[in-house]
Z-matrix of the N, CA and C atoms (Angstrom, degrees):
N
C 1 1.444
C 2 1.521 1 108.32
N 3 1.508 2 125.55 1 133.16
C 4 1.089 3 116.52 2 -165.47
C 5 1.418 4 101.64 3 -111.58
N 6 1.187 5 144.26 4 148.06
C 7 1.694 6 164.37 5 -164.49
C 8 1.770 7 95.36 6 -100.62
N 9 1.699 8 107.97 7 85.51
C 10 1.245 9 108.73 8 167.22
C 11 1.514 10 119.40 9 -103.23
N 12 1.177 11 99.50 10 1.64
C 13 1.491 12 105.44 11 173.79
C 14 1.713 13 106.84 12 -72.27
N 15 1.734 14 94.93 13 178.89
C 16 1.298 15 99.30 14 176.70
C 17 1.266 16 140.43 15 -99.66
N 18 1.778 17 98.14 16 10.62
C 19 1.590 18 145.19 17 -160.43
C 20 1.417 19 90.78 18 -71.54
N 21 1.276 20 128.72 19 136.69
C 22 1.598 21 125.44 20 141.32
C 23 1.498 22 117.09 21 -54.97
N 24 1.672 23 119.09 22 121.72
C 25 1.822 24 97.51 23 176.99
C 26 1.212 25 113.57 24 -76.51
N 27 1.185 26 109.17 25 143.92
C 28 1.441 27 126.77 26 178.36
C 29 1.675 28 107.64 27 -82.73
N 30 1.202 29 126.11 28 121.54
C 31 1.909 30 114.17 29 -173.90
C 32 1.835 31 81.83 30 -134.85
N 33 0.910 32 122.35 31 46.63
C 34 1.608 33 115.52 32 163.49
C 35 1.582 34 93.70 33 -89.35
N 36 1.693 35 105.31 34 151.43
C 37 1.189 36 115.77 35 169.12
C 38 2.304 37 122.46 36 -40.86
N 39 1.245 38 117.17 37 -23.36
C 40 1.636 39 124.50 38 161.11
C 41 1.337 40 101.19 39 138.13
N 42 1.293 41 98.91 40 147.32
C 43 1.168 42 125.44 41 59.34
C 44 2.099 43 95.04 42 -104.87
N 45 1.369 44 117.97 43 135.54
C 46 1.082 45 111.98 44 -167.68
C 47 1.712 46 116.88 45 -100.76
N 48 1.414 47 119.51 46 161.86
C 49 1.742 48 97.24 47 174.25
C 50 1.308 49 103.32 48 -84.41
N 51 1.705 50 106.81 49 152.62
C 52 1.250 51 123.28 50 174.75
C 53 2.032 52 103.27 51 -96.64
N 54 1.334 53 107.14 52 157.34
C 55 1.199 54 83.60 53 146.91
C 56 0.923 55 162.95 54 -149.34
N 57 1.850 56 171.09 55 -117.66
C 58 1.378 57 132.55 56 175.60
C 59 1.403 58 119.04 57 -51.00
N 60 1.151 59 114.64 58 -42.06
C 61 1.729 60 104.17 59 -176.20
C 62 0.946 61 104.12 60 -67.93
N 63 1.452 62 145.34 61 -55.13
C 64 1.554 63 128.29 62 176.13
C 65 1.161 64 123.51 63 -71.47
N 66 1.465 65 126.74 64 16.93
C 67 1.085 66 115.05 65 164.70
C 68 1.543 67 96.75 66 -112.83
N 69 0.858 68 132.92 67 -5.68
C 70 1.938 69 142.84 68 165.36
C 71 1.516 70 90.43 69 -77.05
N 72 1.057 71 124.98 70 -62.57
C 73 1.429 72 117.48 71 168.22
C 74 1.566 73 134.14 72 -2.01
N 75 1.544 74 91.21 73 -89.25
C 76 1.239 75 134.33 74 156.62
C 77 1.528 76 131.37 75 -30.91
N 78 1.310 77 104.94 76 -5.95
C 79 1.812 78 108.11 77 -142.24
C 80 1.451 79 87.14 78 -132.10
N 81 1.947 80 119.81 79 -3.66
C 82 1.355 81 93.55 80 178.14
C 83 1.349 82 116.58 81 -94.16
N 84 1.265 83 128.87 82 176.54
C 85 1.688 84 130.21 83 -152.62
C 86 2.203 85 83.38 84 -72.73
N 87 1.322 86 94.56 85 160.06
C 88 1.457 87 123.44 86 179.08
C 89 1.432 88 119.03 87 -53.23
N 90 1.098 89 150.36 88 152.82
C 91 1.509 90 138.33 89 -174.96
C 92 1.967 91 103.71 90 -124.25
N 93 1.272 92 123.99 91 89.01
C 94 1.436 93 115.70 92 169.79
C 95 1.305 94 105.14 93 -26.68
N 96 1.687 95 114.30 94 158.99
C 97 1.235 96 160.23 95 -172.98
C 98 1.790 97 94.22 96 -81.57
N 99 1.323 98 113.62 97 -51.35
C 100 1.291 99 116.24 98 165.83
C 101 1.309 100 145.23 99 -68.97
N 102 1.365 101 110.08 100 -13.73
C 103 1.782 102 140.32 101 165.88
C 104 1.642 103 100.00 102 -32.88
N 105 1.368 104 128.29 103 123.51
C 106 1.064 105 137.07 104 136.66
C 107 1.906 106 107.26 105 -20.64
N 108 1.218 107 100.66 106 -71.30
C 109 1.399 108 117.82 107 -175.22
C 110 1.431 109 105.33 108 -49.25
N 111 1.208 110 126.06 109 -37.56
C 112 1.591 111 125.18 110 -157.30
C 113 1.872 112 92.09 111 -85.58
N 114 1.007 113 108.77 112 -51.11
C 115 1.584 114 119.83 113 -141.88
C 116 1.842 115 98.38 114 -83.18
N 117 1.541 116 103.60 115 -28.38
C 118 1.710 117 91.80 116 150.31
C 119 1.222 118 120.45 117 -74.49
N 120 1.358 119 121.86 118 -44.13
C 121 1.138 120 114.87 119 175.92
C 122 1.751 121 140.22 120 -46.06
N 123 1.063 122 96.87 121 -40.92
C 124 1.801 123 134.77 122 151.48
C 125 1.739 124 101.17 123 -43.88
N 126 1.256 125 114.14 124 -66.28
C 127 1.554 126 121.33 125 -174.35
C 128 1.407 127 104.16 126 -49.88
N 129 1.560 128 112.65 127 -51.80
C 130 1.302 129 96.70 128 -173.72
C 131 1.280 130 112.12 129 -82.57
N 132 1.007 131 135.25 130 -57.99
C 133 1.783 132 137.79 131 169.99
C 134 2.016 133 91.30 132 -27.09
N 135 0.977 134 146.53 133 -0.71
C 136 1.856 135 142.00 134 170.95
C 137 1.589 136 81.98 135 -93.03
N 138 1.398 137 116.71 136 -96.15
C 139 1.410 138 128.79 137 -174.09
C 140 1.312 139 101.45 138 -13.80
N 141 1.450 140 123.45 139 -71.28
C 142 1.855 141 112.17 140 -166.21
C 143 1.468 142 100.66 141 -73.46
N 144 0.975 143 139.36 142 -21.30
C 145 1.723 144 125.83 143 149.19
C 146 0.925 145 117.69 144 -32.10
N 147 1.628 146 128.42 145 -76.98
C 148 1.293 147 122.79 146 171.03
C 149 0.852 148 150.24 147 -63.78
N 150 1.352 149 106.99 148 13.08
C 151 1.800 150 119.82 149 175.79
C 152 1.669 151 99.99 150 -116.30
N 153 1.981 152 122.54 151 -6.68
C 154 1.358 153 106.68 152 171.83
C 155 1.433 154 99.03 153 -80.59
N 156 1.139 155 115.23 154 -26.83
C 157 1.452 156 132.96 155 -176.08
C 158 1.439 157 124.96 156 -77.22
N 159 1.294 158 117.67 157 -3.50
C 160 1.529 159 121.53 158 177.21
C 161 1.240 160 108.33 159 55.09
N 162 1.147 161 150.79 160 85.87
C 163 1.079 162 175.67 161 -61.81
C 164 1.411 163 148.10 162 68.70
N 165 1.583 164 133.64 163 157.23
C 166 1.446 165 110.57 164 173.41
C 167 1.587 166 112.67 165 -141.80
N 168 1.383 167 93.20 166 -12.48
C 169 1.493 168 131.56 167 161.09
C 170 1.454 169 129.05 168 -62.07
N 171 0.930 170 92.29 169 -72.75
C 172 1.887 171 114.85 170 178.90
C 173 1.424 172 112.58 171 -45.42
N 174 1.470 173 115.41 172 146.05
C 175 1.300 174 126.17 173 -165.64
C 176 1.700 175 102.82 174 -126.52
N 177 1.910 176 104.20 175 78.87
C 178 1.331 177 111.18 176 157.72
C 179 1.460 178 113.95 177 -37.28
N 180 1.342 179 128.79 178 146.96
C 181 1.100 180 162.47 179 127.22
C 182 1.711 181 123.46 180 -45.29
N 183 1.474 182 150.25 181 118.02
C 184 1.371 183 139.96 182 139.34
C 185 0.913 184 105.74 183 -101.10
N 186 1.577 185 129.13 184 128.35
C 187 0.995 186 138.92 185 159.60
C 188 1.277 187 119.57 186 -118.67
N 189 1.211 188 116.92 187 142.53
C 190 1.632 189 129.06 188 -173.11
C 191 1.588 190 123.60 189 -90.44
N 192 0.870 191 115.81 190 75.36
C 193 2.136 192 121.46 191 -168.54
C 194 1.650 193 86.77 192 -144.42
N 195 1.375 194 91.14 193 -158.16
C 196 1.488 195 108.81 194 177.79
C 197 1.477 196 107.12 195 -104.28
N 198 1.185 197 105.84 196 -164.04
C 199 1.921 198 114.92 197 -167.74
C 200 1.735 199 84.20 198 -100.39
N 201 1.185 200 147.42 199 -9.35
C 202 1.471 201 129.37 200 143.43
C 203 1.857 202 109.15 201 -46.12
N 204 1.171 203 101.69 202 -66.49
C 205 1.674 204 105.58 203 -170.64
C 206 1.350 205 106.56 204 -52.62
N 207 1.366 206 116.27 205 -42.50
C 208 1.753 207 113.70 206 175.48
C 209 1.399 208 115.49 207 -56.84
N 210 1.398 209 121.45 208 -54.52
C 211 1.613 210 124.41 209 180.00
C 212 1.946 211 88.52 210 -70.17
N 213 1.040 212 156.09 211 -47.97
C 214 1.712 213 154.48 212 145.99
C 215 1.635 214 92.73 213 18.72
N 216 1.055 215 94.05 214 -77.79
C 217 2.109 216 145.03 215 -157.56
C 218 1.557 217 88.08 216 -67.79
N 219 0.919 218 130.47 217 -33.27
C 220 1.593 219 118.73 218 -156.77
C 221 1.253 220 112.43 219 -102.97
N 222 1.829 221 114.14 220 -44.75
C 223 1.357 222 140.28 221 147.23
C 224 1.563 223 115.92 222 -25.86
N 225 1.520 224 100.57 223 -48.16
C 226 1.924 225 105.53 224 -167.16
C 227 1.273 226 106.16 225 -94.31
N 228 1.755 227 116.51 226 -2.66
C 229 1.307 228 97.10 227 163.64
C 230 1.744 229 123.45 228 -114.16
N 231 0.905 230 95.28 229 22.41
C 232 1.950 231 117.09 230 175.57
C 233 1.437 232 95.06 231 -54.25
């Protein structure tokens, strides 16, 4: 991806730049937890869990934190 803007890139570990498309992205209004739209969407994002996961059974987890809270989560279940 090439930096045609007039921005200096920022490559520090983050907060990092995004760029226009993800920030057009980003910018559309919020989708409830209750959305028709969301809650299939959700269904399938489970399903491809359990197939990165080898499983068909198992009840992946998403959780929303950082990759501290994930290794958190991973730690407490050793």
């Amino acid at each position: 991806m090439s930096n045609s803007s007039a921005r200096p890139l920022c490559m520090i570990p983050g907060p990092v730049e995004m760029s226009s498309t993800v920030l057009q992205a980003n910018s559309t209004p919020a989708t409830a937890h209750t959305d028709p739209v969301f809650v299939e969407a959700f269904g399938e994002v489970i399903e491809m869990l359990r197939t990165v996961v080898g499983t068909t059974s198992g009840q992946p987890f998403v959780i929303a934190g950082s990759g501290t809270l994930g290794w958190d989560q991973t730690a407490a279940n050793l």
